[in-house]
C-alpha positions in Angstrom: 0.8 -11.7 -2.0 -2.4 -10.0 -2.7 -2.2 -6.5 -4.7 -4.0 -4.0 -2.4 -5.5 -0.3 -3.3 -5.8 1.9 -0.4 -8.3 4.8 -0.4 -8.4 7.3 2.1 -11.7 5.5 3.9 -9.7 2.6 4.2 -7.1 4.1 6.2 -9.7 5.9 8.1 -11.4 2.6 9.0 -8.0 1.0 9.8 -6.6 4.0 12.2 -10.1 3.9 13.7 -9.3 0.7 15.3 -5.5 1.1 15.5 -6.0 4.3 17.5 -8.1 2.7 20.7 -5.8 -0.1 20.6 -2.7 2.6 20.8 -4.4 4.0 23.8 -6.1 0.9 25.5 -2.8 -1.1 25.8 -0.4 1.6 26.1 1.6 0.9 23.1 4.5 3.6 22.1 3.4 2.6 18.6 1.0 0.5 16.3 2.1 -0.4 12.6 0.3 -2.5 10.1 2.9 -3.6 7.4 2.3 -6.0 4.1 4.9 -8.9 3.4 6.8 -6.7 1.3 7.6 -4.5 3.9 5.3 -1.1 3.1 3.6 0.4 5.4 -0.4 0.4 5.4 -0.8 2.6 8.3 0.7 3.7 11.6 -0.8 5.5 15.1 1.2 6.2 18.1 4.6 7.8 18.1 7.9 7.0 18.9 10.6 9.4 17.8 13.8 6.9 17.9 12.1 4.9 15.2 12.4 5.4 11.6 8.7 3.9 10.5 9.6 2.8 7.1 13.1 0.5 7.6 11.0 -0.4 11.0 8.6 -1.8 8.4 11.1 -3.3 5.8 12.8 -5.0 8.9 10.1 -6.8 10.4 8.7 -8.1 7.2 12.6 -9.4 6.5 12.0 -11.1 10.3 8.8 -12.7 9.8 10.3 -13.9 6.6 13.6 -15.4 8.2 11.1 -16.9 11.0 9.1 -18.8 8.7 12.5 -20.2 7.0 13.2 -21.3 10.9 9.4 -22.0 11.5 9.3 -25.3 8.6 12.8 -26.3 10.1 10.8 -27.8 13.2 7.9 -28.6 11.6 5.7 -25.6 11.8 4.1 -24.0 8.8 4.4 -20.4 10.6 5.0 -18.7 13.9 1.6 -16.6 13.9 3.5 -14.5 16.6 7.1 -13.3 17.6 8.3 -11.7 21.1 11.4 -9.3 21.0 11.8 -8.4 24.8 14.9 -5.2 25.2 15.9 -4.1 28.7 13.3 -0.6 27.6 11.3 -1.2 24.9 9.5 -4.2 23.2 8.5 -5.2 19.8 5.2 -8.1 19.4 4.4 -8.9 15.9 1.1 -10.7 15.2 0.3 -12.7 11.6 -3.5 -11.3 11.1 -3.3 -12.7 7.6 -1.0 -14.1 4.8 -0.4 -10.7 3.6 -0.3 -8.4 6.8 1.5 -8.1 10.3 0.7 -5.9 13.2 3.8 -4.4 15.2 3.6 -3.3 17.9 6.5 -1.1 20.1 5.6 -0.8 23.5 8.0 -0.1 27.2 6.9 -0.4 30.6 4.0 1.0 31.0 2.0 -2.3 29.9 3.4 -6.0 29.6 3.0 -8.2 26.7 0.2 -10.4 28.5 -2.4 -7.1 28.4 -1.0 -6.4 24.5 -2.0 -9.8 23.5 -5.4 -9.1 25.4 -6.0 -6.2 23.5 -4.7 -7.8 20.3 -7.0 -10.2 20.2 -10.0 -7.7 21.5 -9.1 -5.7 18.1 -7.9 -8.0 15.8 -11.6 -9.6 14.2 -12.3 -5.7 13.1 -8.6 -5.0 11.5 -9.3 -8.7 9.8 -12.5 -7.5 8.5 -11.3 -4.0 7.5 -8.1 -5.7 5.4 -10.5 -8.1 3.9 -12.5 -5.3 2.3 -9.2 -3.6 1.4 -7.8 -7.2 -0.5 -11.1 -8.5 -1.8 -12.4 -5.1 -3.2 -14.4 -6.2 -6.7 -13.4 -4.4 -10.1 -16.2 -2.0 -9.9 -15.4 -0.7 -6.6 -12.0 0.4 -8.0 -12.3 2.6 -10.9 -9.2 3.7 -11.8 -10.7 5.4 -15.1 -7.7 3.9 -17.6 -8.9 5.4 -20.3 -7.1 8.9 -19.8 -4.9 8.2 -22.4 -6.9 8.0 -25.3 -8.9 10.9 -24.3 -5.6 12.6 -23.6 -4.7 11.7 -27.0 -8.2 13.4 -28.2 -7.4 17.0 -26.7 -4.1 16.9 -27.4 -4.8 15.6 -31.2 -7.8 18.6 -31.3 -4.5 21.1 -30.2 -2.6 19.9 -32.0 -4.9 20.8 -35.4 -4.7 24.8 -34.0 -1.2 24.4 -34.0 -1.1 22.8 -37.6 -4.1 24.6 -39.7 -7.5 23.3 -39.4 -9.8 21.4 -42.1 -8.5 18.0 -43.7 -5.2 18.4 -42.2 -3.9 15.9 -39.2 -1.4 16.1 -36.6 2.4 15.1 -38.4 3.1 11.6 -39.0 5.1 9.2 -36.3 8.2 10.7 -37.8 7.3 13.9 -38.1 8.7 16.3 -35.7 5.7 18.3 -33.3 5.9 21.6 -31.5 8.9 22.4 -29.4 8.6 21.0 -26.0 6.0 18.5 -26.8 8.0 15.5 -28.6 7.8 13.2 -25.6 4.3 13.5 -24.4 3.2 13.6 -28.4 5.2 10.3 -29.4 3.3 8.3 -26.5 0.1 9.3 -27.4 0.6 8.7 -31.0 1.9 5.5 -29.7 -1.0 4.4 -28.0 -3.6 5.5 -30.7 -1.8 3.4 -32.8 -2.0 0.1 -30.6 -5.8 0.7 -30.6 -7.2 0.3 -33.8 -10.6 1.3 -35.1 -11.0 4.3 -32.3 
């Protein structure tokens, strides 16, 4: 499965077109989940449901229905209908790493949710494609914090110790009260990067 990043514009984009589709087919709820079971993001709201073992469940479903799926042939079941005597649940593959759930009673029927499904689902494919296929300089996670962490804390560390020639204590050295754990993993990770 694909690693994904979400920024805040992403889930703006993705509850932009979740939302309508909420409204437009009457659905108690809309969830976009990953294989693994997180949660990407939600609209609608339906207070008898706990949104993240909702999640966890229906990726352990799709899972068992694929087992089920290659038993009579089928690579995959790209959809699965649970009718109740209430509510329903319709989950839709939109790729390999995402399902849409949707919860939805008898206001609508699962003939217009599939209709409105499909009217959505080109612009949540496109939306999770950015979100999986973002390129290394879109996502700057700015990873070197730590030795720059290491550079004020090493520059404090000299007002703690005396100035001039003299450096922060050795690896076995003990520093200032309270600091021993933060200290020992930046000294750690200056010394696994030689030459800086």
């Amino acid at each position: 499965m694909k690693d994904m990043i979400l920024f805040p514009e992403d889930i703006e984009r993705l509850d932009g077109i979740l939302l309508p589709l909420t409204v437009k087919a009457k659905l108690l709820m809309a969830v976009l989940i990953n294989r693994d079971g997180r949660i990407i993001t939600f609209q609608g709201s339906f207070d008898k449901v706990d949104v993240q073992s909702f999640a966890a469940l229906v990726a352990g479903a799709t899972a068992s229905t694929l087992a089920i799926a290659n038993l009579v042939g089928e690579t995959e079941f790209s959809a699965m209908y649970h009718q109740g005597r209430e509510r329903n649940i319709y989950i839709d593959a939109l790729d390999d790493n995402t399902f849409l759930s949707v919860i939805f009673d008898g206001q609508t029927n699962v003939d217009r949710v599939k209709v409105f499904i499909r009217q959505f689902e080109r612009e949540l494919k496109a939306a999770l494609f950015a979100v999986y296929n973002k390129s290394e300089d879109q996502v700057d996670l700015d990873l070197g914090f730590a030795n720059d962490s290491f550079q004020a804390f090493q520059s404090g560390t000299s007002e703690i110790y005396g100035s001039g020639d003299q450096t922060p204590p050795a690896e076995g050295d003990a520093p200032p009260q309270g600091t021993q754990d933060a200290y020992q993993y930046l000294f750690n990770k200056r010394k696994k990067q030689p030459g800086k």
